[in-house]
N, C-alpha and C positions, 0 to 999 in steps of 0.2 A: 392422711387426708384431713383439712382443717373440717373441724367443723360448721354447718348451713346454718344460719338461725331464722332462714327460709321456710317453712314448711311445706309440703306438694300442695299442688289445688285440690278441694275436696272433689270430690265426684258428683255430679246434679243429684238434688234429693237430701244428699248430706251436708252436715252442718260445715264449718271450715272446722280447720285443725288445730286445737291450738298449739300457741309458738312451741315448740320445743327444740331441739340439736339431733341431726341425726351425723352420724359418721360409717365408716366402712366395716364397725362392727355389727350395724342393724343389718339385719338382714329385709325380704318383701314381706313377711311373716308380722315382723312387727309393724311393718306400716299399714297391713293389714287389724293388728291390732288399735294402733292408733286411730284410725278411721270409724273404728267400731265405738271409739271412745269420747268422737267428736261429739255425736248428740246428746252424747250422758252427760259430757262435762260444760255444754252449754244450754242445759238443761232441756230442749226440747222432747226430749227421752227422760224421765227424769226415773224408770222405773225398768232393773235389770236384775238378770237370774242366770246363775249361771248351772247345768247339769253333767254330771259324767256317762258316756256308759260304756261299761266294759266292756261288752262284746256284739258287734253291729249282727244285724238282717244281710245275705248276699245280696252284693248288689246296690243297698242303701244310699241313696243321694243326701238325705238330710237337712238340702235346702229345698225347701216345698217350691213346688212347679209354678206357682204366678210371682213367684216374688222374682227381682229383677237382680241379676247377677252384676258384683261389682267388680270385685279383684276377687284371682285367684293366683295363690303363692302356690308353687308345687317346690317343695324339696325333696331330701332323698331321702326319709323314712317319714315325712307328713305331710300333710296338704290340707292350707289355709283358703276359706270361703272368705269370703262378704257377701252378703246381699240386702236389699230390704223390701219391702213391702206396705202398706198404707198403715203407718203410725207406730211401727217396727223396725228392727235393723237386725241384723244376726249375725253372726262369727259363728263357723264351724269348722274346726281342728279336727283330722284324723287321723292316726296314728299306726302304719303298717302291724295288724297284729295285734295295735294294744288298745284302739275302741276309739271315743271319739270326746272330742268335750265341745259344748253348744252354747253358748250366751247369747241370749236375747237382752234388747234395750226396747224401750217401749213409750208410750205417751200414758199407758196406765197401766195398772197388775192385771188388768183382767185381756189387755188386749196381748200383752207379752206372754200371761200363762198360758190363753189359747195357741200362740203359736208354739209355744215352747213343750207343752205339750200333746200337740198333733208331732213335732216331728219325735221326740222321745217315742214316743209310740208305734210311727213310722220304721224308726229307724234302730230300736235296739230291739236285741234277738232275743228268743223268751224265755224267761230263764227254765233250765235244762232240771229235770231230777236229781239231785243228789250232789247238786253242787251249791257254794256258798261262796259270797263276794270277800276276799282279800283285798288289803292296804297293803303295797310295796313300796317302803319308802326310800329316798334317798336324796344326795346331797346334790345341788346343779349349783354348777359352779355362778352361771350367771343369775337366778332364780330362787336360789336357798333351797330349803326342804321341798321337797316335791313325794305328793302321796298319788300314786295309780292304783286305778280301781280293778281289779280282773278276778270273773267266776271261777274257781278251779272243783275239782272234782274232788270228794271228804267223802269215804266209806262211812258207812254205820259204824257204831265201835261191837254191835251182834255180831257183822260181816267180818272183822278183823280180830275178832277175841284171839281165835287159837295160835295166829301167830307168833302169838308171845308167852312164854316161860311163865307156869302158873303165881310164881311172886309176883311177876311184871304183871301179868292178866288183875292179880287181884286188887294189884292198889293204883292199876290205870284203869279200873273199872271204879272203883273209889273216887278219881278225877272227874272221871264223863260224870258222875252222879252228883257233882258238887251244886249249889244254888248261892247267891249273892247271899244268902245268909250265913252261909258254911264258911267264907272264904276267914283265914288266918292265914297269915302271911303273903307275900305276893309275888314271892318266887317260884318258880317251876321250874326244874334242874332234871333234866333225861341224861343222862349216861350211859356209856356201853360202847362196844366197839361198835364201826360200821357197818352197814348193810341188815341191821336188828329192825331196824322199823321206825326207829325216832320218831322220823317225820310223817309219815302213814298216822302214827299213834296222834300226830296235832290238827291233820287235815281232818281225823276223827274227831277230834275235838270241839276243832272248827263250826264243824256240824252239830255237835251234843251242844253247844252251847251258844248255839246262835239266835236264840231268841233272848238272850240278854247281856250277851258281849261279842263285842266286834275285835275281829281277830287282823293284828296287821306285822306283816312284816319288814325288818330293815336289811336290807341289800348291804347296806356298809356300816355294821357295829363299830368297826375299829375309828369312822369318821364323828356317828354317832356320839360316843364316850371322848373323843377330842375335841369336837364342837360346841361349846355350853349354851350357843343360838338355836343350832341344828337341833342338840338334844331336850332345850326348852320346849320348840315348839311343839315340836313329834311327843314330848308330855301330855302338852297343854292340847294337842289337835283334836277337832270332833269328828264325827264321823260324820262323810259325804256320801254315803250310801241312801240312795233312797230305791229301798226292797222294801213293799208293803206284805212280801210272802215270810220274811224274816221279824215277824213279831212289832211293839211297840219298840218305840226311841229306847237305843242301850246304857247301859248306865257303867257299864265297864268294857275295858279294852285293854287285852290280850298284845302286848309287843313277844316276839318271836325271834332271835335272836340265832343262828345257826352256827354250830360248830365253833363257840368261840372260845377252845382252849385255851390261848394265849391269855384272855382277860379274866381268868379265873382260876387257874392254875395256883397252886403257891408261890410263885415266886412273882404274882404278877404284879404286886405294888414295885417292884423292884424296876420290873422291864415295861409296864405299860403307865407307868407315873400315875396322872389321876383318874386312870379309865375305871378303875373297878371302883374307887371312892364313891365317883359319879354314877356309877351303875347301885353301888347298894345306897344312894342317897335317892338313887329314885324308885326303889323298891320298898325303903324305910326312914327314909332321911324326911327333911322338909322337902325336897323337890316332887315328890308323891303323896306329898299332904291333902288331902281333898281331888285327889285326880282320879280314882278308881283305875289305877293301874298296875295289872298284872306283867312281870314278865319272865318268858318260858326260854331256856339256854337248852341247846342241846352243844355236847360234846363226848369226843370218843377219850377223854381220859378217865382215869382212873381215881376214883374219889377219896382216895387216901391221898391221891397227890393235889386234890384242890385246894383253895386258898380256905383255912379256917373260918375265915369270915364267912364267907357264900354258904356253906352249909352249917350253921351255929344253927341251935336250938331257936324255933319263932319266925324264922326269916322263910323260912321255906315253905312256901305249901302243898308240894308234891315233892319229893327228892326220889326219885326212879331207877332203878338200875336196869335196862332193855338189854338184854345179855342173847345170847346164843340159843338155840333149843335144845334140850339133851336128846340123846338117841332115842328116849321112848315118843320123848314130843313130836320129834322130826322125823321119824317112822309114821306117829298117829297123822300128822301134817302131810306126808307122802301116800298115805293109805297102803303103804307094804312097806316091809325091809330092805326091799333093793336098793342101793346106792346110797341110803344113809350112815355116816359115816358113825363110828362109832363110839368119838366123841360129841356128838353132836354136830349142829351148822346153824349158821345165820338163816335168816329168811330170803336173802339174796341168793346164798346156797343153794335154798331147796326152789326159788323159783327159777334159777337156773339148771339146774337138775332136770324140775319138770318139764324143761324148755328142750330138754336132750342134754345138755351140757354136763359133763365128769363135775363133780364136787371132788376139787381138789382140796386136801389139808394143809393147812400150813407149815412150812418148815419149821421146825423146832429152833429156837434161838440160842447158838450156841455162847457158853459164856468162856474168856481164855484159848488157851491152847494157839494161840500167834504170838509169835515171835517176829 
């Protein structure tokens, strides 16, 4: 379809739009956007905020009751407002599930904050005990890096000590206790087969150290370390959080990285080209020069088989082994002898166990003997 160099008529009250091209790759979404963007960019607005929030109130309209409804986009996982109000404008995005984002345009700060802070207010839910805002990053093909905000639930690391192996207990009780002054080096390396707790051990972290580092994670490492745009910004990003229960403005941030065997393996300059370069140029290289950036890899291999770079002497600041519990642990973990097996089990094991479920052993790997 050729492109318009038409733009639609604005809507009474808004300013006109200016020129741009649309085609049959916009969707109403964006011309929802565009519309929000007429009075900023023709300065009658000349003052705009934009807020996230993770997770709404039941129910939440978000666009306040006297203001006058423009367009509304409905798609199939979001749905886009317009409205405005006397010397105001607003766009509000919500997202099935994943919370909302609000931008206000304004004729001054003080008339946009008012509004923009009645509906935040209104409209996001309160934050919950015992939980802490996550960054989920990742790559949109049409948008670039895209960071989403969402509360998730982080044990105390008191509440989760015993599940792990008194080695693992003693030097991830080491980690929670670390402070911005403590920090050498800027890796964080968990190990161990699956179902130990890895990730339980981060969501606690999450928590132990969220009054001075913002914890985010990336959906697609492997885009990440191939991207040198993607991976710049998601360096360079700050934090959009605004939790006044989570301490002053943070000075560090925590990237979280899951399960990425392949990029750190030994062989992996071999099979991932520059992905690991760029991983430890941003842990120690210039690209984490002045960023205060931490990042934490979990993977289920075996540390003799990682790439000797990733765990050299300096580079690391935790290296973790989350291994299994032995029978005495996983007995004390069970509070009886029944059904603990007698090599020990995962934590997966015994909460399945507890759940009623046989704790099966694994088959022994046999080596030879086919022909």
């Amino acid at each position: 379809m050729p492109a318009s160099p038409e733009p639609p008529a604005a809507p009474a009250g808004v300013a006109p739009l200016p020129v741009m091209q649309y085609d049959d790759v916009d969707s109403p979404t964006d011309v929802v956007d565009a519309l929000l963007l007429a009075d900023f960019v023709s300065g009658r607005h000349p003052w705009a905020r934009t807020a996230r929030l993770a997770k709404l109130r039941p129910g939440a309209e978000l666009v306040p009751q006297r203001a006058r409804l423009i367009r509304t986009a409905i798609e199939r996982h979001k749905v886009a407002r317009l409205a405005s109000g006397d010397g105001w404008t607003v766009r509000v995005v919500s997202w099935r599930g994943r919370g909302a984002e609000v931008t206000v345009t304004a004729v001054d700060a003080e008339t946009g904050a008012s509004v923009l802070d009645e509906i935040v207010r209104g409209g996001a839910e309160p934050v919950g005990a015992g939980t802490v805002p996550i960054g989920f990053w990742h790559a949109d093909q049409r948008r670039g890096a895209r960071r989403d905000t969402r509360r998730i639930k982080a044990p105390s690391w008191t509440s989760i000590r015993s599940n792990y192996t008194a080695g693992a207990r003693a030097e991830l009780t080491r980690l929670m206790e670390l402070t911005p002054d403590d920090v050498a080096g800027r890796l964080v390396l968990l190990h161990g087969p699956p179902g130990t707790g890895k990730t339980t051990a981060l969501r606690a972290l999450a928590q132990q150290w969220r009054a001075w580092c913002q914890v985010d994670c990336v959906l697609d490492p492997e885009e990440l370390f191939a991207d040198p745009a993607y991976l710049s910004e998601v360096a360079v990003g700050e934090s959009e959080d605004e939790d006044e229960h989570d301490g002053p403005e943070r000075r560090w941030r925590l990237l979280v990285l899951e399960d990425c065997d392949e990029l750190i393996r030994g062989e992996a300059r071999q099979t991932a080209g520059q992905a690991l370069s760029r991983l430890l140029n941003l842990t120690d290289g210039l690209l984490g020069q002045g960023r205060n950036v931490l990042v934490a890899i979990t993977t289920n291999e075996d540390l003799s088989r990682l790439h000797p770079a990733v765990v050299r002497p300096g580079r690391c600041l935790a290296r973790i082994e989350v291994g299994p519990l032995s029978y005495a642990e996983a007995t004390n973990w069970l509070g009886d002898a029944a059904g603990a097996p007698a090599g020990g089990a995962t934590l997966a094991e015994l909460y399945a166990h507890r759940a009623g479920a046989p704790v099966v052993a694994e088959p022994p790997v046999l080596v030879g003997g086919y022909l």
